[in-house]
C-alpha positions as CSV (number, residue, x, y, z in Angstrom):
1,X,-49.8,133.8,16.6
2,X,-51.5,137.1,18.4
3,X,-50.1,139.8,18.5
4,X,-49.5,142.0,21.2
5,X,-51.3,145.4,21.7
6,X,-48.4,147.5,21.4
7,X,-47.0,145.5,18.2
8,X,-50.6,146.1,16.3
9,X,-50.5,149.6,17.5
10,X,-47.5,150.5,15.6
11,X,-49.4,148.1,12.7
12,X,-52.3,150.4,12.4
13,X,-50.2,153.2,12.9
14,X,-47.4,152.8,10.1
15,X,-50.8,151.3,7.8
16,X,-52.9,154.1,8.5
17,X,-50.5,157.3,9.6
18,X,-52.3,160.7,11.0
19,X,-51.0,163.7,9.5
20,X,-48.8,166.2,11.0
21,X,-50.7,169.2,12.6
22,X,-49.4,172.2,12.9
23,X,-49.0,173.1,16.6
24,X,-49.9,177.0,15.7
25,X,-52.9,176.9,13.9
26,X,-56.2,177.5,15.3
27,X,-58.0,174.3,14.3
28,X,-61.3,173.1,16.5
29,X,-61.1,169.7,17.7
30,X,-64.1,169.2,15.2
31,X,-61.6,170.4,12.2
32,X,-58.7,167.9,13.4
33,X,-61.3,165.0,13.7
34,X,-62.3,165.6,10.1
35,X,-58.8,165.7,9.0
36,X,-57.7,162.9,10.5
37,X,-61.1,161.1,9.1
38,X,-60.2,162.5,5.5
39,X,-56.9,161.0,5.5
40,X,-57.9,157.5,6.8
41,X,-60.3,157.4,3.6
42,X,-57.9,158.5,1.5
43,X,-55.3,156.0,2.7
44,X,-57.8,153.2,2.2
45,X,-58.1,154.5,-1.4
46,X,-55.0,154.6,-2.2
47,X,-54.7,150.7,-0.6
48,X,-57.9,149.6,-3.0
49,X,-56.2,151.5,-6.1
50,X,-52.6,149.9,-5.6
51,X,-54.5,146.6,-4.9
52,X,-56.1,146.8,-8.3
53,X,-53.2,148.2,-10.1
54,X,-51.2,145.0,-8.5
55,X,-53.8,142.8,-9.7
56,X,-55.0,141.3,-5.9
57,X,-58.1,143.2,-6.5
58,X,-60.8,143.0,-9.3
59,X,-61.9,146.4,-11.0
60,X,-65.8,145.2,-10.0
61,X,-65.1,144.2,-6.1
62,X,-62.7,147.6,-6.1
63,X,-66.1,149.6,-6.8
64,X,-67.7,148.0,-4.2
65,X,-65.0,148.4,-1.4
66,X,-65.1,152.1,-2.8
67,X,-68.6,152.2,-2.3
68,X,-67.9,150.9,1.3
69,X,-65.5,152.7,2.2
70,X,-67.6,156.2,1.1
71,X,-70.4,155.4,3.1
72,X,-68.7,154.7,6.3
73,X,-67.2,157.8,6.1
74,X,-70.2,160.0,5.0
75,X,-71.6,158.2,8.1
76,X,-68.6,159.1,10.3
77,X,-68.5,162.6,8.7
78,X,-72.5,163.3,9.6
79,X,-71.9,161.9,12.6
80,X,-69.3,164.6,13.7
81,X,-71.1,167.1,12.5
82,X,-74.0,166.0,15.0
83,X,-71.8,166.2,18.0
84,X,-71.3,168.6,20.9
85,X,-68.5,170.1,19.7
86,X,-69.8,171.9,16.6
């Protein structure tokens, strides 16, 4: 069973949700990129934490998706910082 691209659209979207912006505010496409990029690692958190807390995750293998999950987005993070729109 595959699933369609607009059906795993609205999957990654209701799993991983961007956060409102307000229209008015005078935030660089730089600072909306690292919002957005903060929330996505703070939704996977919150996944890893619920997953150990419902006991489908181990404490030790919890660490190392935190680990994971830090570096890819110090990576990310670095990586807009290195761009052309600084």
């Amino acid at each position: 069973m595959t699933m369609t691209n607009s059906s795993q659209q609205q999957k990654e979207e209701f799993l991983y949700p961007t956060p409102p912006m307000n229209p008015d505010s005078d935030k660089s496409f730089l600072e909306i990129a690292q919002t957005n990029n903060l929330n996505n690692f703070a939704t996977h958190l919150q996944y890893v934490s619920s997953m150990v807390v419902g006991g489908k995750m181990s404490v030790e293998d919890s660490y190392r998706e935190v680990k994971r999950l830090y570096k890819s987005w110090k990576k990310s993070h670095k990586s807009l910082q290195g761009s052309w729109f600084v």
